[in-house]
C-alpha positions as CSV (number, residue, x, y, z in Angstrom):
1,X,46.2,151.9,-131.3
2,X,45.1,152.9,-134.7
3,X,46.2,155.2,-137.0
4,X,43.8,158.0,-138.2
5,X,43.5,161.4,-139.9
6,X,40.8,162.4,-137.9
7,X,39.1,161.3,-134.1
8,X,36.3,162.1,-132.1
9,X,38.3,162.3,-128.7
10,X,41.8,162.9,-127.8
11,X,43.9,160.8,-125.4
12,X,42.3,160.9,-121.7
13,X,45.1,163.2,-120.6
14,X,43.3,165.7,-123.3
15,X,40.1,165.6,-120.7
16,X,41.9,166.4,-117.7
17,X,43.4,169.4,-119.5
18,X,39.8,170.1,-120.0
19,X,38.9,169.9,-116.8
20,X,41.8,172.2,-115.4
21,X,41.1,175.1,-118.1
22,X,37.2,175.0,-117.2
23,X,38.3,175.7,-113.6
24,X,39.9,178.6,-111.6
25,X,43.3,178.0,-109.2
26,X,43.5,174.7,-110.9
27,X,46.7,173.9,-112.8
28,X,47.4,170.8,-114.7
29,X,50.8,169.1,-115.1
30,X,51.3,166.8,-117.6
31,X,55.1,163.8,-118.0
32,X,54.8,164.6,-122.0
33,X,57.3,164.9,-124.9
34,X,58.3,167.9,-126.4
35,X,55.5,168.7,-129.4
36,X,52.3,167.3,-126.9
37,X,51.5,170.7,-126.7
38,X,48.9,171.1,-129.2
39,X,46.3,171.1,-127.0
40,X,46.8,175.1,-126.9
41,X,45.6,175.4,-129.9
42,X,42.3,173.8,-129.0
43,X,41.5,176.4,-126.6
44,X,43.0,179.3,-128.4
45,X,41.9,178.8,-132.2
46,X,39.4,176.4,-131.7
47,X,37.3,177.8,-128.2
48,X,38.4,181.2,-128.8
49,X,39.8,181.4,-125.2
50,X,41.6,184.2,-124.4
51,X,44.0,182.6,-122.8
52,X,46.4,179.6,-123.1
53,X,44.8,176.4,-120.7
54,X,46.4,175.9,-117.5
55,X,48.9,173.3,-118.2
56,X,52.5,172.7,-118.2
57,X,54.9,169.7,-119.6
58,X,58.0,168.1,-118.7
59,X,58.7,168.3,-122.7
60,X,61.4,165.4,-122.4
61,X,63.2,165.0,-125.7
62,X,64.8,161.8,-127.0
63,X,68.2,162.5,-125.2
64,X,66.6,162.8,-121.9
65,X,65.6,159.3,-122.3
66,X,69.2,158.1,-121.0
67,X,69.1,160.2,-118.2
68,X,66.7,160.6,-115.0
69,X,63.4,162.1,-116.3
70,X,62.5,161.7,-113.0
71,X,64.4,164.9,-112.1
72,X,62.7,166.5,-114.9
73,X,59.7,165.9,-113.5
74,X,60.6,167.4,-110.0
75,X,62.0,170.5,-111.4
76,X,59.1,170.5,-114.2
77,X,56.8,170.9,-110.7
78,X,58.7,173.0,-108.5
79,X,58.8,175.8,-111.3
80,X,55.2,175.5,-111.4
81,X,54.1,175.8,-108.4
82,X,56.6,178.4,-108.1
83,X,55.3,180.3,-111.2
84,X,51.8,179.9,-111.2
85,X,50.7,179.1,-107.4
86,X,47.8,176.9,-108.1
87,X,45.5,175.9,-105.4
88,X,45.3,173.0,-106.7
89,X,47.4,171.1,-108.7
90,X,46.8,167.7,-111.3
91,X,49.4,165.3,-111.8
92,X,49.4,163.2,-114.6
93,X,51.2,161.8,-117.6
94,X,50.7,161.7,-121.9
95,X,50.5,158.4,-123.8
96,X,54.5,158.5,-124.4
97,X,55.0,159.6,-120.9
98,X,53.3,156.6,-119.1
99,X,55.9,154.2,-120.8
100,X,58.5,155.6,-118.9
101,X,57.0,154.6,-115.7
102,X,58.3,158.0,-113.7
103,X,55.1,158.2,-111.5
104,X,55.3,161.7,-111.6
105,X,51.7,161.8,-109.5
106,X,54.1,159.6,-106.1
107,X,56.7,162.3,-106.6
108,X,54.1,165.3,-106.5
109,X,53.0,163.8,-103.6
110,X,56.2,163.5,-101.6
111,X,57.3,167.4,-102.6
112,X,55.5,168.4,-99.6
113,X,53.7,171.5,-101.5
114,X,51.1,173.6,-99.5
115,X,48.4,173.1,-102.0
116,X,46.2,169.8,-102.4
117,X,48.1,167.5,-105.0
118,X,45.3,165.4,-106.7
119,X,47.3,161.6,-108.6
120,X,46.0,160.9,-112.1
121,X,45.9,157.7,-113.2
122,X,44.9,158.3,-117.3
123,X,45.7,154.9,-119.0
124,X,46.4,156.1,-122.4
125,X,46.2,153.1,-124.3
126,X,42.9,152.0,-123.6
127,X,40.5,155.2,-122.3
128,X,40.2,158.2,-124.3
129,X,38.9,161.9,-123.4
130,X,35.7,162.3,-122.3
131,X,36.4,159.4,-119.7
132,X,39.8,160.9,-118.8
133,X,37.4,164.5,-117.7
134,X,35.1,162.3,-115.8
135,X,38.0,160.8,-114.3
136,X,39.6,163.8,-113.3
137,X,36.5,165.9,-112.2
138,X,35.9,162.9,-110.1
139,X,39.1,162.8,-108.2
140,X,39.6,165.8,-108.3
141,X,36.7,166.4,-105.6
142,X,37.1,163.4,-104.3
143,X,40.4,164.7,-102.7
144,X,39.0,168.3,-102.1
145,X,36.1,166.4,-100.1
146,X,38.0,163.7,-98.1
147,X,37.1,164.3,-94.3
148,X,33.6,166.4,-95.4
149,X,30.6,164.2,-93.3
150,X,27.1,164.5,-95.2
151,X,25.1,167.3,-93.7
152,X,21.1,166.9,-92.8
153,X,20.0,169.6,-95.1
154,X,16.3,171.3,-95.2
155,X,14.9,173.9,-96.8
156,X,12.0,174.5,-95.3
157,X,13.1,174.6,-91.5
158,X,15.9,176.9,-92.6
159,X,13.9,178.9,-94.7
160,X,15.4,179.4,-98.0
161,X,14.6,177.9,-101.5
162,X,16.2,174.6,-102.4
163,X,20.1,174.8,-103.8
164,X,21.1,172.5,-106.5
165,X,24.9,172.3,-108.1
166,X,25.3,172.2,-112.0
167,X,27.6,169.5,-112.8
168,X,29.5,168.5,-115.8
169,X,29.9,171.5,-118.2
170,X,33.6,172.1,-119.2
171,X,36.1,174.2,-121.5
172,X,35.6,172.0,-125.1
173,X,31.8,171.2,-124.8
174,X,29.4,172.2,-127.0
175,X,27.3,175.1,-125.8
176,X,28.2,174.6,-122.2
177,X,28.6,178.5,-121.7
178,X,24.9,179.2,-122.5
179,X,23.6,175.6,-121.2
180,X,24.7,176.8,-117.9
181,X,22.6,180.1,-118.0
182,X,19.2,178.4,-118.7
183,X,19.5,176.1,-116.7
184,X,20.0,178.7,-114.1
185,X,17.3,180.7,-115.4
186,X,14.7,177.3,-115.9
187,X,15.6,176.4,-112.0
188,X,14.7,180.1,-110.9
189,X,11.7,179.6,-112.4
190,X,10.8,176.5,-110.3
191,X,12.1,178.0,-107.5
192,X,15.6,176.3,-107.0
193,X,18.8,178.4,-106.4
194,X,22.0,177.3,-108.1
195,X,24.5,177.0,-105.5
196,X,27.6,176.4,-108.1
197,X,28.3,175.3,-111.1
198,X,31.6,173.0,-111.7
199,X,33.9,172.3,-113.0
200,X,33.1,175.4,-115.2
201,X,34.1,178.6,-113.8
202,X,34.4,176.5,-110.6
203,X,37.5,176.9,-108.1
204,X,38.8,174.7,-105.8
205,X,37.0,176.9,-102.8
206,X,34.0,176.5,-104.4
207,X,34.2,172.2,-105.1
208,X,34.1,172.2,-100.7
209,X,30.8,173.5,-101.3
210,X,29.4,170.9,-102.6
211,X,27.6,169.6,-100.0
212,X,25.6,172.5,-99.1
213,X,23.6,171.8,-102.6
214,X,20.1,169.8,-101.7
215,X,20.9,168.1,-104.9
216,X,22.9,167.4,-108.2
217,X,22.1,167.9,-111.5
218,X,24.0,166.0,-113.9
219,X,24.1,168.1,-117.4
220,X,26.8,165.7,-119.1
221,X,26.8,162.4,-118.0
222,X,29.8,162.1,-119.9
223,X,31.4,164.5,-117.5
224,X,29.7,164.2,-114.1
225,X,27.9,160.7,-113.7
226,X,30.7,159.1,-111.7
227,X,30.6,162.3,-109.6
228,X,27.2,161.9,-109.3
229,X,26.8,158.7,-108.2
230,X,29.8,159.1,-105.9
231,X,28.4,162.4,-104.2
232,X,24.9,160.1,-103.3
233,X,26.6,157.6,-101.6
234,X,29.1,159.4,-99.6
235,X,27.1,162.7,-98.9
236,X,23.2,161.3,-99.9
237,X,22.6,163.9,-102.4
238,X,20.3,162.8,-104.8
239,X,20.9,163.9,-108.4
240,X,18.8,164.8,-111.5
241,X,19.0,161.9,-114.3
242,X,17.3,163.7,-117.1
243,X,19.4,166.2,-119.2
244,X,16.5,169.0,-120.5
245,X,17.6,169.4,-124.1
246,X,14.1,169.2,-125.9
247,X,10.6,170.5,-124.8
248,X,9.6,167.4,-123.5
249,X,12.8,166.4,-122.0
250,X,12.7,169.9,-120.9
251,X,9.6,169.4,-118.9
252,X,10.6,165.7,-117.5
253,X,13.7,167.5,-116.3
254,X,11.4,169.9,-114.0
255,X,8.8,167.2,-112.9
256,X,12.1,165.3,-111.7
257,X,13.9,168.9,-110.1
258,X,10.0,168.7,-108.5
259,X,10.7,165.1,-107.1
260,X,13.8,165.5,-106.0
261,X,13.5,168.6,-104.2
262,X,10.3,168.1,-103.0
263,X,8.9,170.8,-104.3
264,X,5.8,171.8,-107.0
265,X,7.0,172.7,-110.5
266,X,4.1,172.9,-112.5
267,X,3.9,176.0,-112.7
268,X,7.2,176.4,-114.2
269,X,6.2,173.8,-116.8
270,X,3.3,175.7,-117.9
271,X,4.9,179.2,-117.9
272,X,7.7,177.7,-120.4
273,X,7.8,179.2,-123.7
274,X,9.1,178.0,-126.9
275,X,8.1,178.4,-130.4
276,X,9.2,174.5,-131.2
277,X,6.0,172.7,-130.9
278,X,3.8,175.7,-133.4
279,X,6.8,176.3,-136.0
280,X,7.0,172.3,-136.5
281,X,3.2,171.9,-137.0
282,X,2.9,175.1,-139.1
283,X,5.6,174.8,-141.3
284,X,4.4,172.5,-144.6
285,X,4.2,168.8,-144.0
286,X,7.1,168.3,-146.8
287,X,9.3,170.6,-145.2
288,X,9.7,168.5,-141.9
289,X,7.1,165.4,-141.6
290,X,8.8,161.4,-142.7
291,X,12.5,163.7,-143.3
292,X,14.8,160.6,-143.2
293,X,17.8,161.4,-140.2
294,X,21.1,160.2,-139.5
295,X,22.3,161.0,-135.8
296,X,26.0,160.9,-134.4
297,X,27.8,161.8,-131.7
298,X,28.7,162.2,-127.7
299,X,25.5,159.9,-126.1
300,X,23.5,162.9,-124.1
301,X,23.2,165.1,-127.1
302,X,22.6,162.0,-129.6
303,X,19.8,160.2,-127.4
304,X,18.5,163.9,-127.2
305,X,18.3,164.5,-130.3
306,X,16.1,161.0,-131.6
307,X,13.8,161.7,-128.9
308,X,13.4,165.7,-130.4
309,X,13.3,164.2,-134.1
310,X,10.7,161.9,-133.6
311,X,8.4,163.2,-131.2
312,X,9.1,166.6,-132.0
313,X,9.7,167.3,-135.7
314,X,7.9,164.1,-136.8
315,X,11.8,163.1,-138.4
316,X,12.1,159.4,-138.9
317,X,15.5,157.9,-137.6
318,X,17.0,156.4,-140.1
319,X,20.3,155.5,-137.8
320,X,22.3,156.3,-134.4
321,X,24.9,156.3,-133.2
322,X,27.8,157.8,-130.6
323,X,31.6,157.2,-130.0
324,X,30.6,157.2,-126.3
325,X,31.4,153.6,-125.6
326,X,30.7,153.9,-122.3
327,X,27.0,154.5,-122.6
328,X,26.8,151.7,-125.0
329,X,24.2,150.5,-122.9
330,X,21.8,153.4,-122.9
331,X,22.6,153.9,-126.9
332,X,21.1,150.8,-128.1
333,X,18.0,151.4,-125.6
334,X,17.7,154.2,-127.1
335,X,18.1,152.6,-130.7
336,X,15.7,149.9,-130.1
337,X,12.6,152.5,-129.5
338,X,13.1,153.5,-132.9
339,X,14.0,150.2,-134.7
340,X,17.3,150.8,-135.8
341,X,20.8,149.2,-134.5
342,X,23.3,151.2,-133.2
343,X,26.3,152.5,-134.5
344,X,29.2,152.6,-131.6
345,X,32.2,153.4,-133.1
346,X,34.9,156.2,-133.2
347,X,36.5,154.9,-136.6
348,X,34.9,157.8,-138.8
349,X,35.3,156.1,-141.7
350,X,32.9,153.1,-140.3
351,X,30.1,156.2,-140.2
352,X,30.6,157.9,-143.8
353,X,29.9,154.2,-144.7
354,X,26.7,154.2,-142.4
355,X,25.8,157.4,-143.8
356,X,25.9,157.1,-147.9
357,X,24.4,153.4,-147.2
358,X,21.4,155.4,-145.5
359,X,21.1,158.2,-147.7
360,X,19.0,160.4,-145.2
361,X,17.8,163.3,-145.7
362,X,19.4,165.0,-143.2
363,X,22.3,164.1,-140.8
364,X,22.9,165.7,-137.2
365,X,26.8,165.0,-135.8
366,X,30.0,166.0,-135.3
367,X,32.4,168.4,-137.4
368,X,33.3,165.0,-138.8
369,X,29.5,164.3,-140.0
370,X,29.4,167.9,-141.7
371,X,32.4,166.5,-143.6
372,X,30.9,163.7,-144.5
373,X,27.5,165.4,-145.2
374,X,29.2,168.1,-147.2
375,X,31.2,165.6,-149.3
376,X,27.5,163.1,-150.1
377,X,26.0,166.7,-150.8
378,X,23.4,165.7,-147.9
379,X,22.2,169.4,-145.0
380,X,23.8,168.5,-141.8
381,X,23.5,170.5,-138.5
382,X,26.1,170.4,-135.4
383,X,25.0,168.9,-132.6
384,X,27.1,167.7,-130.7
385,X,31.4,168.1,-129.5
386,X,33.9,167.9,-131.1
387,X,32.7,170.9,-133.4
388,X,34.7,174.0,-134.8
389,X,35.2,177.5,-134.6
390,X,31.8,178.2,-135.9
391,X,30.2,176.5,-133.5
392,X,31.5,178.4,-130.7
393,X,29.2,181.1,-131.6
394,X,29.4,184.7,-129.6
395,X,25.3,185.0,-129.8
396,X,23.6,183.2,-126.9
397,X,22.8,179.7,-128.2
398,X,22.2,176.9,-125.4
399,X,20.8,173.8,-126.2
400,X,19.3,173.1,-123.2
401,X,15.4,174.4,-121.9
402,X,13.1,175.8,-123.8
403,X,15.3,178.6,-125.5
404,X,17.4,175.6,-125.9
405,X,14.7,173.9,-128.3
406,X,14.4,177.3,-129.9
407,X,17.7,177.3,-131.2
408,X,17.5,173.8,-132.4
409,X,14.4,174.3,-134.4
410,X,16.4,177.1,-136.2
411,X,19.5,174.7,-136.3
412,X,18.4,172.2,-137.5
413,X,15.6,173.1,-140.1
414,X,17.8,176.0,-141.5
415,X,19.9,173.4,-143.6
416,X,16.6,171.8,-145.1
417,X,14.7,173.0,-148.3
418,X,11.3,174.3,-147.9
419,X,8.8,172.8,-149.9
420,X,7.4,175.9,-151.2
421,X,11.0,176.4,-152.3
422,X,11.1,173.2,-153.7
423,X,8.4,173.7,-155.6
424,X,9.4,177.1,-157.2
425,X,12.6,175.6,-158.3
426,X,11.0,172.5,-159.7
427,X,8.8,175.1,-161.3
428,X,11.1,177.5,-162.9
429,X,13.7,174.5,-163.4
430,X,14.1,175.9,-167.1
431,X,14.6,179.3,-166.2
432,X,18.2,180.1,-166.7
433,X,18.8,181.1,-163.1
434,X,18.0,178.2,-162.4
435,X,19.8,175.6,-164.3
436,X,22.8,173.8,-163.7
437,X,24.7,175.8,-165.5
438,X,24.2,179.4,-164.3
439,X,25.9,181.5,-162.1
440,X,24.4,183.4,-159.5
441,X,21.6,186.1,-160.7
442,X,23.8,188.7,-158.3
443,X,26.8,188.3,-160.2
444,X,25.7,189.4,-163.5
445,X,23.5,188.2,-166.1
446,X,22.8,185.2,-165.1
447,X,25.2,183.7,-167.7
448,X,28.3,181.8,-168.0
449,X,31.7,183.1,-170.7
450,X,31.3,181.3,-173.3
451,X,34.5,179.3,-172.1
452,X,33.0,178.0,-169.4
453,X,29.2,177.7,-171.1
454,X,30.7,175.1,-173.8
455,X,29.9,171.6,-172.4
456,X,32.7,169.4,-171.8
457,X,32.8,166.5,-173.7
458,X,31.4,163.2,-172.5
459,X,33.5,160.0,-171.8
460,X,32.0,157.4,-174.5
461,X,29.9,154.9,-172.6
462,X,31.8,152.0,-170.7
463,X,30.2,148.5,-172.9
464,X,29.0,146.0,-170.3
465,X,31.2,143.6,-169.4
466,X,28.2,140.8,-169.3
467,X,24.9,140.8,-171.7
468,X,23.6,144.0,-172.9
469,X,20.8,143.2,-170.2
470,X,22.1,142.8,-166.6
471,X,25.8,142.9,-165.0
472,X,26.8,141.5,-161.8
473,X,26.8,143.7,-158.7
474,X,30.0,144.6,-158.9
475,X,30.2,146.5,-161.9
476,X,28.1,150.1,-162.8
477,X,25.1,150.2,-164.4
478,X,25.2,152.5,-167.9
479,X,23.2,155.8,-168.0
480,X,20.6,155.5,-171.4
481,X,20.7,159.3,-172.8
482,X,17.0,159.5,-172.4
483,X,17.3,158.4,-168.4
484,X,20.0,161.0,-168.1
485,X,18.1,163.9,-169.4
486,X,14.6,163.2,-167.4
487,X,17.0,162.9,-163.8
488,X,17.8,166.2,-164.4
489,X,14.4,167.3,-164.4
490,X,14.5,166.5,-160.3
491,X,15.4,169.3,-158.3
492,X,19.4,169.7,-157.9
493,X,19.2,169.4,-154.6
494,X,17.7,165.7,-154.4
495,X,19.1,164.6,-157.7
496,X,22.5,163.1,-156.2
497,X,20.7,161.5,-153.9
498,X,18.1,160.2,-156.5
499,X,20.8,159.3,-159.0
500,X,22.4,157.1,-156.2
501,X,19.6,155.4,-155.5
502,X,18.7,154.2,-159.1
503,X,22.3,152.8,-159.8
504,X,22.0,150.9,-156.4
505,X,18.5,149.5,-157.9
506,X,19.8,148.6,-160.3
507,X,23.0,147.1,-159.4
508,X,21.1,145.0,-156.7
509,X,19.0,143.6,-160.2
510,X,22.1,143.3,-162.6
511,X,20.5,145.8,-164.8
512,X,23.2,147.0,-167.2
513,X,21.3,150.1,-168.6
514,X,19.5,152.7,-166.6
515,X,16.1,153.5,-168.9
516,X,13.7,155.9,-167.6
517,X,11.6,152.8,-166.9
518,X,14.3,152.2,-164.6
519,X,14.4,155.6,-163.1
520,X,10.7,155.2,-162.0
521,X,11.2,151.8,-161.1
522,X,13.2,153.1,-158.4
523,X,11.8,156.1,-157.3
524,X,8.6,153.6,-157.0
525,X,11.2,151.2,-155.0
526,X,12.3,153.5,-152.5
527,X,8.8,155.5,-152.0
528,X,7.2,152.7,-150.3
């Protein structure tokens, strides 16, 4: 275990909590220490649910650790059931939980209750959420569907459109609520019906139906792969491999929905609308084409997003990566198409490091890469979980389909600087609402108190430690006044990045003072 101040996923018990608050009739149970329950506030403050997640602890203290917690656990559930008469109910245990080795799941189990008692086995110490909902989501209809035989299933001789479940989206994802409806809508189109969608808004009545779906389609592999995989072998449903964030990934999405369903989708594919493809080529070629990007996060939305970049935005991936360590594999496939290595890590720290190393241009993630953006003074967009309040918007917002792509154009370019703008700025760079030192042209004059206007005096310049000529790497190269004043000729928004560059040119050369020969010298460097 390592200690952190921030992490991507929670302990695996975190993901079945998921799973039980996406669902109806579903009630989670949790062998947890008093304080574990700050997965509330997840729901509550971060989701904006309305209502607390379906869970309930044992909340042993330190004093109960003398005694039989395993009586705590059997009153813990017998309230529960009492109380909140789930139709089905998860069993389970937190990280400090597991040590005590109550097997609260065996003693669920031999309580004789009236509604299907589903055994978790989370191991805390070495899985973490997203595997701990995949986990649960799996056996979780595993037990719903034990003594279900596969059906022979055919449209066409019972004269209805293909059905097809939506598998994967839960309570904590990123625009699941909205990915759900488009997909719905993108599947009418072809002329599939959706015959449920789970574990979201799902109930346990609705998991037995299952197998009346021709096929699955797995949104979040992160979520629903093992289910997937599971439901084809035990029932033959094929499933749906590609997840349709991106107009082209839309349109492989419907020519496999086509495949699998045996049916003809083209004219769904031509009838889709987005505005993606026109506003990247009409927008000017500064604004968008060779824009350096750093991508991060959960594996679907990351692999996604490189494939949009490149062959939709004409972005150059700079560097990837994904805390998903269990698509490992299909990251550095993905990696290798566009020549970078991948990043697979969950230590946060490990990716600021990637990402002021890179110095892109712009960085897609996590609430952890805005952060980091924010703090290197590089436009970041959300893209992927575990984002938020703001990016549980109330507008619709999907990222999946076409309108999907829609709101990713807007997403993801609104952070950028136009390069009409750019120019204007460079332009009027001399204008006092436009220097570094002036407020905003709304506020007032335009002009700082005189306080605040004087300049604050400058540290005298550090003497190299070496000849006046070159330093070693370790030590920071000395800004020549000249140098100084022609970086802040570059626009504001690009001079950080361009100051950072220089000193690591000239670092990597031992050059001791920065000259504007320098200066030019590295912009020269770093423009091939």
């Amino acid at each position: 275990m390592q200690l952190t101040v921030w992490t991507y996923e929670g302990p695996p018990h975190m993901g079945a909590i998921r799973i039980a608050a996406s669902m109806q009739g579903v009630h989670c149970v949790l062998h947890a220490p008093q304080g574990d329950s700050y997965a509330d506030l997840l729901f509550t403050m971060i989701a904006r649910s309305a209502k607390r997640p379906p869970v309930t602890y044992t909340s042993f203290q330190a004093r109960d650790m003398g005694a039989d917690t395993a009586e705590l656990v059997r009153k813990t559930l017998r309230e529960t059931v009492e109380r909140f008469q789930p139709r089905a109910l998860l069993v389970g245990e937190a990280c400090t939980g597991e040590l005590l080795q109550d097997q609260p799941a065996a003693l669920a189990q031999g309580m004789g209750f009236d509604c299907p008692v589903v055994p978790l086995e989370l191991p805390a110490f070495t899985r973490k959420e997203h595997w701990g909902a995949s986990e649960t989501f799996h056996q979780l209809v595993r037990t719903l569907l034990r003594g279900q035989q596969p059906r022979r299933l055919d449209p066409v001789a019972e004269g209805r459109r293909p059905r097809a479940n939506l598998l994967g989206a839960t309570a904590l994802g990123f625009r699941c609520r909205d990915d759900i409806a488009e997909v719905t809508k993108l599947l009418d189109s072809a002329g599939v019906d959706v015959n449920l969608s789970a574990p979201a808004g799902a109930s346990p009545e609705d998991l037995l139906r299952i197998p009346e779906a021709d096929f699955n389609v797995c949104l979040y592999p992160e979520i629903a792969q093992s289910t997937c995989v599971w439901l084809e072998r035990m029932f033959k449903q094929p499933w749906v491999k590609t997840v349709p964030i991106g107009v082209g990934a839309t349109r492989d999405f419907l020519i496999e929905v086509g495949e699998v369903a045996g049916i003809d989708t083209s004219a769904a594919i031509a009838a889709g609308r987005t505005r993606l493809p026109w506003f990247s080529r009409s927008v000017d070629s500064t604004y968008l084409t060779g824009k350096r990007v750093f991508i991060f996060g959960d594996a679907s939305h990351v692999i996604a997003a490189a494939r949009i970049a490149t062959e939709e935005l004409g972005f150059e991936v700079v560097g990837l990566g994904s805390y998903s360590r269990e698509f490992g594999r299909e990251l550095r496939a993905a990696a290798e198409r566009y020549g970078v290595e991948a990043l697979i890590s969950d230590d946060y720290l490990e990716v600021e490091s990637a990402v002021l190393d890179l110095a892109p241009e712009l960085v897609l993630g996590t609430q952890m890469e805005r952060h980091i953006a924010k703090r290197a003074g590089i436009p970041c967009a959300v893209i992927s979980s575990p984002v938020h309040v703001q990016d549980f918007p109330a507008r619709y917002a999907p990222q999946m389909g076409f309108e999907g792509a829609n709101v990713i154009f807007d997403t993801w370019v609104h952070p950028l600087m136009m390069g009409l703008e750019e120019h204007l700025i460079t332009m009027f760079r001399e204008d006092e609402e436009f220097h570094d030192e002036a407020v905003a042209s709304h506020l007032g004059s335009g002009k700082l108190s005189a306080a605040s206007a004087e300049p604050s005096p400058k540290p005298a310049a550090a003497e190299p430690t070496a000849s006046a000529d070159s330093i070693g790497a370790d030590v920071a190269p000395v800004w020549e006044p000249e140098a100084e004043l022609e970086l802040k000729k570059i626009p504001f928004f690009v001079r950080g990045k361009a100051r950072r560059n220089t000193e690591r040119f000239a670092a990597e050369r031992g050059v001791a003072r920065i000259t504007v020969e320098t200066l030019y010298d590295a912009k020269a460097y770093f423009g091939r």
